[in-house]
C-alpha positions in Angstrom: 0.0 0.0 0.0 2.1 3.2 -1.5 1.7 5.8 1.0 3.8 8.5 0.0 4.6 9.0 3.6 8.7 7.2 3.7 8.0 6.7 7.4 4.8 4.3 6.9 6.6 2.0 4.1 10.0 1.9 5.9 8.1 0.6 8.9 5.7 -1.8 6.3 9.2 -3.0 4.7 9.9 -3.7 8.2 7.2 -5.7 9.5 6.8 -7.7 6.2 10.7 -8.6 6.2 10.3 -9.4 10.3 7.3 -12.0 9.5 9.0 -13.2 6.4 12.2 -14.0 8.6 9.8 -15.6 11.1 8.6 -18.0 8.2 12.4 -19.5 8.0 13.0 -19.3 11.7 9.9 -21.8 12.1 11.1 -24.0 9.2 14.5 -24.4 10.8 12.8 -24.9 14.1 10.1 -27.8 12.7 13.2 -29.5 10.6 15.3 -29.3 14.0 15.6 -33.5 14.0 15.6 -33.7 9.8 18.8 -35.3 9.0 21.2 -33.6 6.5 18.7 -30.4 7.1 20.7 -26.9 7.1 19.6 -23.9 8.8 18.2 -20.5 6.6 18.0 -17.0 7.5 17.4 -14.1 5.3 19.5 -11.1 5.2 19.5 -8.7 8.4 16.7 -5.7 6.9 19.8 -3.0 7.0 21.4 -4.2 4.5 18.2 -5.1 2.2 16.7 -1.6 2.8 20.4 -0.1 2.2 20.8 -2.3 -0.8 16.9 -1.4 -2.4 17.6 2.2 -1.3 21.2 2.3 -3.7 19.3 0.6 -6.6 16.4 3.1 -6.1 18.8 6.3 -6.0 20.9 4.3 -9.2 18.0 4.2 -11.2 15.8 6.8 -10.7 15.2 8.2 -13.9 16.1 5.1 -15.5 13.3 2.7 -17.0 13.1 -0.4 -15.3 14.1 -3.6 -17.2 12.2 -6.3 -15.3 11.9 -9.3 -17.6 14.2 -11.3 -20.5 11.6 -9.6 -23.1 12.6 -5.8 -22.0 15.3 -3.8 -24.0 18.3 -3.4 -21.8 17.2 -6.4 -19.6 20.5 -7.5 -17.0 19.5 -10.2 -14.5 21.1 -9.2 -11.3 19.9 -10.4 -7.8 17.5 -8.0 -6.3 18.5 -7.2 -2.4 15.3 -6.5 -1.5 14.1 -9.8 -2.6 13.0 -11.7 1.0 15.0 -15.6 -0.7 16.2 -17.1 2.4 19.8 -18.0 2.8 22.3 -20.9 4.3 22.9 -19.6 8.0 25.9 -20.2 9.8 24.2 -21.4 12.5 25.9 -21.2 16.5 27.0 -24.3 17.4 28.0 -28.0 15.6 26.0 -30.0 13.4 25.0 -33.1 14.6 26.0 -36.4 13.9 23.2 -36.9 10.9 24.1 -33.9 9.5 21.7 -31.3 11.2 22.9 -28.0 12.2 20.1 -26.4 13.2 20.4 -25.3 17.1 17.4 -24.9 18.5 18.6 -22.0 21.1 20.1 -19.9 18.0 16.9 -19.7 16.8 15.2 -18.9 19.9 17.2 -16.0 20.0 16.5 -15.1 16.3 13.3 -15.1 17.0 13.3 -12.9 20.0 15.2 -10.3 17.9 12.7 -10.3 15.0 9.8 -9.9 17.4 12.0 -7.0 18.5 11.6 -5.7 15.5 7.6 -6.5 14.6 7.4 -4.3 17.8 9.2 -1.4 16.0 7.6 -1.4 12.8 4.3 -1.4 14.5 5.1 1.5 17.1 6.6 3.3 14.0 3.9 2.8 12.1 1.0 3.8 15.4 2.7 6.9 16.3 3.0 8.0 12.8 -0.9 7.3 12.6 -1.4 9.5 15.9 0.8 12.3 14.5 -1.5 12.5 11.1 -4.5 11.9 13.1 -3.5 15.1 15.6 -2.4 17.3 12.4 -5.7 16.4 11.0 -7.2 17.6 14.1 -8.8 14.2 14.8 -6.9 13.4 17.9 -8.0 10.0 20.2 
């Protein structure tokens, strides 16, 4: 939902990344005993927001090639794109080849929710300032 406002889609980009990253943290959690199973993660938001930001500035006035079929078409990896990765999980694999450790994720997951939290503070008190300007205060 295009806002206009950078403040509401910085904290949107935020929460949809944070649940995103919570969809990989649960896979790695409900393959924890899968043998030869190897733990994801996506990339920290920083660097996919910086990375999206630089291709934004980059090509600003430049018309997008998105597809094989458009003139001037390069495929290059997009870093806001939300494709988990291999983690380096804390911690040895186990003897059937496993390494996902279950109190690495824990943690993960405590940071993301960390996160959530932010985006949706961000994105109430943004609400609340609009709402005041608007003179429609709660």
């Amino acid at each position: 939902m295009p806002t206009g406002l950078k403040v509401l889609e910085l904290a949107q980009k935020l929460a949809g990344h944070a649940a995103a990253r919570q969809t990989v943290i649960s896979r790695n959690i409900a393959n924890a005993d899968t043998p030869g199973y190897k733990a994801l993660d996506l990339k920290p938001f920083s660097e996919t927001y910086a990375a999206r930001a630089a291709m934004d500035d980059q090509d600003a006035f430049a018309p997008r090639a998105t597809r094989p079929g458009h003139v001037g078409y390069v495929e290059r990896d997009d870093p806001a794109d939300l494709r988990a990765r291999r983690d380096s999980a804390i911690g040895a694999a186990s003897p059937n080849g496993n390494d996902v450790s279950l109190e690495d994720q824990m943690i993960r997951a405590a940071e993301l929710r960390l996160e959530h939290d932010l985006a949706l503070g961000v994105w109430r008190k943004s609400l609340d300032v609009l709402r005041t300007a608007l003179g429609r205060a709660r």
